[in-house]
N, C-alpha and C positions, 0 to 999 in steps of 0.2 A: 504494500500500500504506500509507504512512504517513496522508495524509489519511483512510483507511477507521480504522484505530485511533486516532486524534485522534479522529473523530465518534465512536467506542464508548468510549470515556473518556469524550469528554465526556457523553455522554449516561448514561453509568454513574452519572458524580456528579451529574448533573442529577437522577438519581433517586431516588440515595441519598440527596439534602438532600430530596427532598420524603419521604421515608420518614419523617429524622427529625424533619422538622417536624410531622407527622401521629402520633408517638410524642410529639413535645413536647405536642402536642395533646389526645392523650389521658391526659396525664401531670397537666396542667391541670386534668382534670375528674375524676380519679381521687383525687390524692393529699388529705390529709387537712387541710391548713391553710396559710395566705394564704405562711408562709415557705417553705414546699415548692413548694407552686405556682409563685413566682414563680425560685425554682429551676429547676424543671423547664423553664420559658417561658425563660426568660436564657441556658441552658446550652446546651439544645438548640434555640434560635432561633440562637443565634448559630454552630454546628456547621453548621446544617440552610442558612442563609444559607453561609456559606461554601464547602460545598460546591456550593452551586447558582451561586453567580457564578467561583467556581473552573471549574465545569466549562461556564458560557457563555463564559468566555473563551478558556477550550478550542477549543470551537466558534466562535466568532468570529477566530480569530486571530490573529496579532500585528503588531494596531494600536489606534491610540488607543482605541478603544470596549473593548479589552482591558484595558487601564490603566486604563480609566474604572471600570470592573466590579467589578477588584482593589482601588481607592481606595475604591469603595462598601463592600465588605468588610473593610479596614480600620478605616474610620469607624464603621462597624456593631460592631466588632468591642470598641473605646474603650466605645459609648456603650452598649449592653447590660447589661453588667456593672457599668458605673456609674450607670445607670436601676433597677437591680434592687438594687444595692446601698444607692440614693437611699428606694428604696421601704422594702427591710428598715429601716431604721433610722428612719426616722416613721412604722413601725406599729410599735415598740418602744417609742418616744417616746412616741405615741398612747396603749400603756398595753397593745397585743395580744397576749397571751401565747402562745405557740406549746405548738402542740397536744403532749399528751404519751400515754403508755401507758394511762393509767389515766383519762381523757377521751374522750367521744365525738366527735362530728364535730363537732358544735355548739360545744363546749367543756365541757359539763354535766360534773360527774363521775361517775361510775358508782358 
């Protein structure tokens, strides 16, 4: 009984990270400018990662390859947000002004 509910957890989150990865995904080619986007990518990569090695360690068990899994999720978890926070601020530096209301996609004003 317990192993049948460890495989449907696991495989629960295994799904739910690729959902919102496929939402980060779409969020990427939707949203309106380079600071959103990389939002969207940072936030929900790092959710969508987590859950998916969350719930392979599920499924694997507990042993090392589970720790190994957990440790990839950690390290992932440091370096996202400090990649995306590296980005936002040399394209600030750069001069990129983030998109506003009264702006198209482009940046032109209306």
């Amino acid at each position: 009984m317990i192993p049948a509910i460890a495989t449907a957890v696991g495989i629960g989150l295994v799904v739910a990270g690729i959902a919102f990865a496929l939402i980060g995904s779409i969020g990427v080619l939707r949203l309106p400018d380079f600071y959103t986007r990389i939002h969207a990518a940072s936030k929900l990569d790092t959710i969508s990662l987590g859950l998916c090695m969350t719930g392979l360690a599920i499924l694997q068990g507990p042993d090392l390859n589970a720790v190994k899994l957990i440790l990839i999720f950690v390290f992932a978890s440091i370096a996202n947000p400090a990649a995306a926070n590296a980005l936002g601020r040399s394209a600030i530096r750069a001069g990129l002004e983030p998109w506003s209301a009264g702006r198209d996609r482009k940046g032109a004003r209306r």
